[in-house]
N, C-alpha and C positions, 0 to 999 in steps of 0.2 A: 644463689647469692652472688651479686657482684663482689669484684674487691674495692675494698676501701681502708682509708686509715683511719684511726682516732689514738691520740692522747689522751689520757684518762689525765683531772689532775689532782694535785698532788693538799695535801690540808686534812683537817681532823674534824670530822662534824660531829656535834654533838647536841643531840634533838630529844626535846622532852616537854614537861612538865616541871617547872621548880629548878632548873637548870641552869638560874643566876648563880645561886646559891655556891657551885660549883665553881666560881670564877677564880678565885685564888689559887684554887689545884691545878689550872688551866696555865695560870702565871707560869705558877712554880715546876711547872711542865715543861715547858719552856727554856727553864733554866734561867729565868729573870727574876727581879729582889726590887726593880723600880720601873711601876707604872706610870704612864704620864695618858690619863682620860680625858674622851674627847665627846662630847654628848653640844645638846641644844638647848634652848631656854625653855624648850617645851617639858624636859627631862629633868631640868636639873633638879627639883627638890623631889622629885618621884625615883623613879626606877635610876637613876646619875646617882644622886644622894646615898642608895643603897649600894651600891657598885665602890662606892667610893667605902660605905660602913666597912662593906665585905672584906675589902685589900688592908682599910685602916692604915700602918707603917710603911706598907709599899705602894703609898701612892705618891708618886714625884712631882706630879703636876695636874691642873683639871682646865681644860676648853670649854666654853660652849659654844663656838665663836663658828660654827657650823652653815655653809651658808648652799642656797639652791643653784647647782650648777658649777659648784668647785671653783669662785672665783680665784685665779692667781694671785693675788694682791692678798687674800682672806689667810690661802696656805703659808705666803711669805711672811704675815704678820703671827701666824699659831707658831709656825717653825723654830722662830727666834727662841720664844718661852719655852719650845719643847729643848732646844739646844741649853740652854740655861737651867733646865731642870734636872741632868743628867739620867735621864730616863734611861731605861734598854730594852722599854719595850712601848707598843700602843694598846691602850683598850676601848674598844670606840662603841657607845649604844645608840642608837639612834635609827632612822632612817637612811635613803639612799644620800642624804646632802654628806651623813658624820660620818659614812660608808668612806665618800670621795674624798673629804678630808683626811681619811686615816690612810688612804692609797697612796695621796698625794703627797702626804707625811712620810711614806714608807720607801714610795719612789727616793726620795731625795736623799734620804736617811738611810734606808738597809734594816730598819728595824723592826722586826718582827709583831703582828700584828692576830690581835683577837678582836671577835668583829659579834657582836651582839644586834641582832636586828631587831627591830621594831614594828615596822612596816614589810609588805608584801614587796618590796621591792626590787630585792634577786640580785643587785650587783656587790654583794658581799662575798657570792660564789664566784664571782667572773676575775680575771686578770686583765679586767678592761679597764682604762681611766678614763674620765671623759673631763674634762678641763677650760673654763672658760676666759680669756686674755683678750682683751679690748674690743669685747663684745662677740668675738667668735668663739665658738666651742667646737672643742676638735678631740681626738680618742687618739688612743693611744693602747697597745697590749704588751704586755712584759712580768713574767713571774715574780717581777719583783713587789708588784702591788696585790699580787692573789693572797690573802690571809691565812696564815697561819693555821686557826682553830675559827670556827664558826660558832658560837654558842645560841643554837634558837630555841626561847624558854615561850613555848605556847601561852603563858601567863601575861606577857607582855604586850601581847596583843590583846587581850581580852578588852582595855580601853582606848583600844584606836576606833573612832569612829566610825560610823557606817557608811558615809560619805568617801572620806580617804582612803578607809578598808576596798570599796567598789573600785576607785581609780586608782589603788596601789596593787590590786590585783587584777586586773585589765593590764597596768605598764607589764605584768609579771609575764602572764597569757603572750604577748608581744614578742617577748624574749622567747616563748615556746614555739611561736608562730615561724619566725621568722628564720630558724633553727630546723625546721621543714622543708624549705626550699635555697638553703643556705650552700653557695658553690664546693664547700667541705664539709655537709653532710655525710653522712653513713648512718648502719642501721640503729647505734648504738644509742647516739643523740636522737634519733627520732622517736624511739618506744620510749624514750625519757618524756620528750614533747607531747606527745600522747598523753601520757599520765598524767602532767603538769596540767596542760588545756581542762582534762576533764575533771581532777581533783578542784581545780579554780571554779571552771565554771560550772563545777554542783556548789559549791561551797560559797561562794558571794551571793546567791540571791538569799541565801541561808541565810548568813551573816546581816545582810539590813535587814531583812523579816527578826533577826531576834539574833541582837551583838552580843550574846550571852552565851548563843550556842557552840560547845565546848569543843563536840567534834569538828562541826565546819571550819572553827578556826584552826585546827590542829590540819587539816584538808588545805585549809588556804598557805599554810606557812611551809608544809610539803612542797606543794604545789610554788611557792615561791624559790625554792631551794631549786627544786627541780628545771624550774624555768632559765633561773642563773648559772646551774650549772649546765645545761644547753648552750645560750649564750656563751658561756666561758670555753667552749671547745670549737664552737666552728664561727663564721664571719660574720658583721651586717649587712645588710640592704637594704632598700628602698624605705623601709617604714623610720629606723634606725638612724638616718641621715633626715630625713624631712623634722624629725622633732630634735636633733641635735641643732639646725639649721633655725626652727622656731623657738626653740628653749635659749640658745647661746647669743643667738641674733636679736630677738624680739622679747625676751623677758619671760616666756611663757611660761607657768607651771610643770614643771617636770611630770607627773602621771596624769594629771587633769592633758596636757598634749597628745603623750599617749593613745591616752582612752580615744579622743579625739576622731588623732590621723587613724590607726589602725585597721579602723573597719573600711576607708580608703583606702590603703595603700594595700591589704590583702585582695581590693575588687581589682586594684590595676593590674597586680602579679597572676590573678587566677588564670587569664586563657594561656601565662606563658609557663604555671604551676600546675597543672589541674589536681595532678598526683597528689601533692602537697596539701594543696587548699583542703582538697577531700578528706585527705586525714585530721585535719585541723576540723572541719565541720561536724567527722563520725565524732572522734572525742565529744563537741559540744552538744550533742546530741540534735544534730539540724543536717538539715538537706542543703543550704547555701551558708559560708562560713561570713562570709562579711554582713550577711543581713545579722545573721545571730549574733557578732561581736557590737552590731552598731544597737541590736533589741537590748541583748546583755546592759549595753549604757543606758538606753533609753527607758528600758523597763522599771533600771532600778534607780534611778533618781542621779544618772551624772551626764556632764555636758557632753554635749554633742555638737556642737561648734568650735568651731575656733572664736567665733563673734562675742560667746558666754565667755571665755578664758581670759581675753584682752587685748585679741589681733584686732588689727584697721586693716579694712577691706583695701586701705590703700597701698598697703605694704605687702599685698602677696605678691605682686610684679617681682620686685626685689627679692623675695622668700622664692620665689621657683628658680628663678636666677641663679640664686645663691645655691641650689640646691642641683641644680644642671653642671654648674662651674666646676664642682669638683665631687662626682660621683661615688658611692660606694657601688660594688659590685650587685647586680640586680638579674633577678632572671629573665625581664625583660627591658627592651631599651629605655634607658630615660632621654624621653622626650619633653622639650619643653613648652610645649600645648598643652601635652598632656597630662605632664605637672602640674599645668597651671591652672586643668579643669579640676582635677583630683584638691586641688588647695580650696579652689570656691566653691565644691563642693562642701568639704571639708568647714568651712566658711560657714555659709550655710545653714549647715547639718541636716545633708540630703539623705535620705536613708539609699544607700546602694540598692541598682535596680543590678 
């Protein structure tokens, strides 16, 4: 065993079945008396509406002003009402948009934060922000935005879509991938990543075959937790940078990009990964890991383009550019040819040979 380090981090999960229900004793856990909730207009009269029943007197304020990609402009218009409500704490249900608004709230504020997922999404385990401010999106890491209490109630997912559920658990897989061949890796994150990769990808093709199925989703939401909490211990690279680069710059779907880049940007790292990739592939249970993440898409019914999502083939000059200019740490060199094949590729939607 080589040496290495890891930070374990620091939060309260709590994973179940019926596990909203519980949200109040979560507050009061805390030691806070005013909630100020922050959800989306997809939530609000559903699973928002109950959140709000549950607290009743200690709810100080309600959002749904939640928007893809943390615009600044979005947080500085929620912040105001959260200041004005006298809140002393966050409770955020939603996806990864309500996730980065409650970060980005938290950032600012110091205010202690419960973070209720909905999606496969995974950055509710991370102390990453990712932030978008005049059309650039750029990350940021600091414990100040890691959440508190994590409440995942397997229930809440039972009506996410088959569609979203496929490319919200692909962006998750990403975070496990990537967490493999990560410059602050050790062993500790990777038997995490391990689990993560294979709990997803048994569990997603489960999931559109039959959005009902109880265990795959309770497999998928695992596996989401697990992917973020990877993510949340060691750095990004190559894949992590290419769709901050299209989602902040070019408007793109936050896990529809994902799904996308992924199975490119695992083909570019593999001769400089192979360790890596390999493990990533034993989990998926395949012999080559980017063929099976781009099958994984294609099998089950999500884009594999960038062309499907709403890039112009004329903007990837720019998008590789953008993405040469100011590198994350990668295991292999970023080149920009090679960028730029990896993006038309990507384009496309060439299956990796």
């Amino acid at each position: 065993m080589e040496a290495f380090e890891y930070t374990p981090l620091q939060g309260r999960v709590v994973f179940g079945r019926g596990t909203l229900a519980r949200i109040a004793d979560g507050v009061h856990q805390l030691g806070c008396r005013r909630a100020f909730i922050l959800s989306d207009a997809h939530h609000a009269e559903g699973a928002a509406a109950k959140v709000l029943q549950l607290l009743g007197e200690h709810v100080a304020g309600f959002s749904t002003d939640a928007a893809m990609h943390t615009p600044v402009e979005v947080t500085e218009r929620v912040i105001s009402d959260l200041a004005a409500s006298d809140a002393d704490c966050i409770v955020a249900l939603g996806g990864g948009s309500t996730t980065g608004l409650s970060k980005a709230l938290a950032l600012r504020t110091d205010l202690p934060q419960i973070v209720i997922p909905t999606t496969y999404a995974g950055s509710e385990a991370t102390p990453v922000l990712g932030e978008t401010r005049k059309g650039e999106k750029s990350t940021m890491r600091s414990m100040k935005v890691l959440p508190e209490v994590i409440v995942y109630d397997v229930e809440l997912t039972y009506g996410l879509p088959p569609a979203m559920s496929l490319v919200s658990g692909i962006n998750a897989i990403a975070h496990a991938v990537e967490a493999l061949y990560a410059k602050d890796g050790n062993p500790v994150t990777s038997s995490l990543a391990e689990q993560a990769i294979k709990a997803l990808g048994r569990a997603l093709p489960l999931i559109v075959a039959d959005p009902a199925d109880r265990a795959a989703r309770a497999d998928a939401l695992f596996g989401a937790w697990a992917s973020g909490s990877c993510l949340g211990t060691v750095g990004m690279s190559l894949h992590h940078k290419l769709c901050h680069v299209l989602g902040g710059s070019f408007g793109l779907p936050h896990a529809e990009t994902h799904t996308v880049i992924l199975p490119h940007a695992v083909a570019y790292n593999a001769p400089a990964a192979p360790t890596a990739i390999d493990r990533a592939a034993r989990a998926l249970g395949a012999d080559h890991a980017a063929r099976a993440l781009f099958d994984l898409a294609a099998g089950n019914g999500a884009p594999t383009s960038l062309r499907e999502i709403g890039m112009r083939e004329s903007d990837l000059d720019e998008a590789a550019a953008a993405a040469v200019a100011s590198p994350y740490w990668n295991p292999r060199p970023i080149e920009r040819d090679a960028i730029r094949t990896l993006l038309d590729d990507a384009f496309f939607g060439r299956r990796p040979s």
